[in-house]
C-alpha positions, -999 to 999 in steps of 0.1 A, spaced: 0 0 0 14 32 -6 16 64 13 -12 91 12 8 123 9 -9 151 9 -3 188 15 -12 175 57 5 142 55 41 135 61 64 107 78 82 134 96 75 151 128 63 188 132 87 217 130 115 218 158 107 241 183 141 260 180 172 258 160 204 248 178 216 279 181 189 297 197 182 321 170 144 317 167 117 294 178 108 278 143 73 274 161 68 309 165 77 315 129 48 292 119 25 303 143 34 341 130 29 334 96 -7 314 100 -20 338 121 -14 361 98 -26 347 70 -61 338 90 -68 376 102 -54 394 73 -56 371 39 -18 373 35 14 360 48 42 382 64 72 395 52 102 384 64 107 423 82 75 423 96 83 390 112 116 397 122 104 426 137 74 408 153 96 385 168 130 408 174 152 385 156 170 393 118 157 384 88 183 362 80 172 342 112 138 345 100 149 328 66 163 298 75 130 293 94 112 301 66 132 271 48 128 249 76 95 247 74 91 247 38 116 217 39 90 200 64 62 205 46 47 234 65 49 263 40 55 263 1 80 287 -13 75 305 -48 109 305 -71 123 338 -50 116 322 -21 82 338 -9 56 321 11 33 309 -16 12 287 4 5 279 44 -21 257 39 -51 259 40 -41 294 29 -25 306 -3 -10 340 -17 -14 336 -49 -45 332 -69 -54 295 -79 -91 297 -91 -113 303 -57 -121 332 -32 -123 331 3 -145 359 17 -154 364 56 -172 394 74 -140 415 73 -115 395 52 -112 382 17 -82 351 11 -74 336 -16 -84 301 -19 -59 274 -28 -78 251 -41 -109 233 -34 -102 213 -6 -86 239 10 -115 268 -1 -139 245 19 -114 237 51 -109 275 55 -147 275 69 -140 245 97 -106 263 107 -116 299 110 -143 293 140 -144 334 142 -165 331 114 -201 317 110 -197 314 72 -176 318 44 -187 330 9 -162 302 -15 -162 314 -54 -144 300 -83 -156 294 -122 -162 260 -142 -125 257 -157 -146 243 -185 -176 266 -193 -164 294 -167 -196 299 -155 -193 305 -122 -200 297 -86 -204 302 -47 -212 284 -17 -221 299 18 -196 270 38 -205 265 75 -195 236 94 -229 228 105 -240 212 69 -224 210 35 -237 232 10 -262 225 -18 -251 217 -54 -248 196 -84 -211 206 -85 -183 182 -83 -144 185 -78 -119 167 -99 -86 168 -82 -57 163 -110 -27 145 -91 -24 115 -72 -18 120 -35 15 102 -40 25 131 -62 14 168 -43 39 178 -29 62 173 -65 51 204 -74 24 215 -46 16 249 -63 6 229 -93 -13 205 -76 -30 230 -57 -43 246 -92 -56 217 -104 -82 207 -76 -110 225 -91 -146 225 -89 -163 223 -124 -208 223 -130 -209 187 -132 -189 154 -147 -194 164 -181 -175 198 -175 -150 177 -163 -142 153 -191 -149 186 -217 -122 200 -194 -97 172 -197 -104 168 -233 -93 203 -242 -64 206 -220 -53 166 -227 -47 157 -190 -57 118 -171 -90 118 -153 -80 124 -118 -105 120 -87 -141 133 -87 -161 134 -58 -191 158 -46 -197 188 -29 -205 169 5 -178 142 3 -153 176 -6 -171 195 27 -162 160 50 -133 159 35 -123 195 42 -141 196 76 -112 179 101 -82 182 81 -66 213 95 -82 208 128 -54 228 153 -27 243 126 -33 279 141 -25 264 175 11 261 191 23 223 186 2 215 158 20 183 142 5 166 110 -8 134 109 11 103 107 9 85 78 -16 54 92 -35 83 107 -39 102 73 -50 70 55 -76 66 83 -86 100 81 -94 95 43 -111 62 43 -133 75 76 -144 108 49 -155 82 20 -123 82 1 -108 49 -14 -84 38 -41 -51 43 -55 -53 78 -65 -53 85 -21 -29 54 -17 -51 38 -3 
């Protein structure tokens, strides 16, 4: 059986809580940069955190690194925080909005988790367009109930392969009007039928995965635990490594 390995699952432990030297508590970095990202829609710069935490920025950097190496942030190709999940900082296809914020989404999955993880807010308003047809769409999430809809999300690449190029992968978990938007979809753009699955199996999937990342100590799941995790939501085959 292989691994499921996705953007929250990982064989290796959570960030270490400070760097040999002393220079910075890597946790705090994490914890700086989520918390951000939940109350303002976008990440720090390395100033304002080195200021936040009165440390330099190059101590801020290799933190930055340290957790992009573990899996906790994704970099861009100058070495910007790209992605925290469930957050993002560059558009991918979906809008977050809340009473007083407005995130980008990063991708389906984590459009919908954004709802169960921000408990400040009773709703969120998730939009996107059909990548086939482009008409488009939005869903009031809660975590009470999934939201009405024919709509269903394809995700592109195989758990096994997310975090290859995450930003990619990201892109391509997209919600389109229905299945045949999704094969019109992958006919004009050539690529393998991925995974589809509905709007409530997406909202169960979404609902526990990020459950204590803007909390100090948050680890991600073990690799058994993940595979649980995704069986216990309805998902099954080889595309989760399962």
């Amino acid at each position: 059986m292989s691994t499921p390995t996705g953007p929250d699952a990982d064989p290796s432990a959570g960030p270490d809580e400070a760097f040999a030297d002393g220079g910075v508590d890597v946790e705090a970095v994490r914890l700086a940069v989520y918390t951000r990202f939940a109350h303002d829609g976008r990440p720090p710069t390395d100033q304002e955190l080195a200021g936040e935490l009165h440390v330099g920025r190059d101590t801020v950097r290799r933190a930055i690194e340290e957790l992009a190496a573990g899996r906790n942030l994704a970099l861009d190709a100058d070495g910007r925080i790209a992605m925290a999940h469930p957050f993002s900082a560059v558009p991918l296809g979906f809008s977050v909005m809340g009473a007083n914020t407005l995130w980008w989404g990063g991708c389906a999955w984590d459009s919908f988790a954004m709802a169960h993880l921000l408990t400040w807010e009773p709703s969120l308003l998730v939009a996107t367009t059909c990548p086939a047809c482009s008409t488009p769409h939005a869903w009031n999430v809660t975590r009470t109930a999934p939201p009405a809809g024919e709509q269903v999300a394809h995700f592109l690449v195989p758990a096994a392969h997310m975090w290859d190029d995450v930003v990619h992968t990201c892109g391509h978990q997209r919600l389109f009007c229905n299945d045949t938007c999704v094969v019109t979809w992958l006919e004009q753009t050539g690529n393998q039928r991925g995974y589809v699955m509905d709007l409530t199996t997406l909202w169960r999937f979404a609902s526990d995965w990020y459950t204590g990342r803007l909390d100090r100590g948050y680890a991600r799941r073990e690799p058994a635990a993940a595979a649980d995790y995704l069986r216990s939501v309805g998902l099954s085959g080889p595309f989760w490594g399962l």
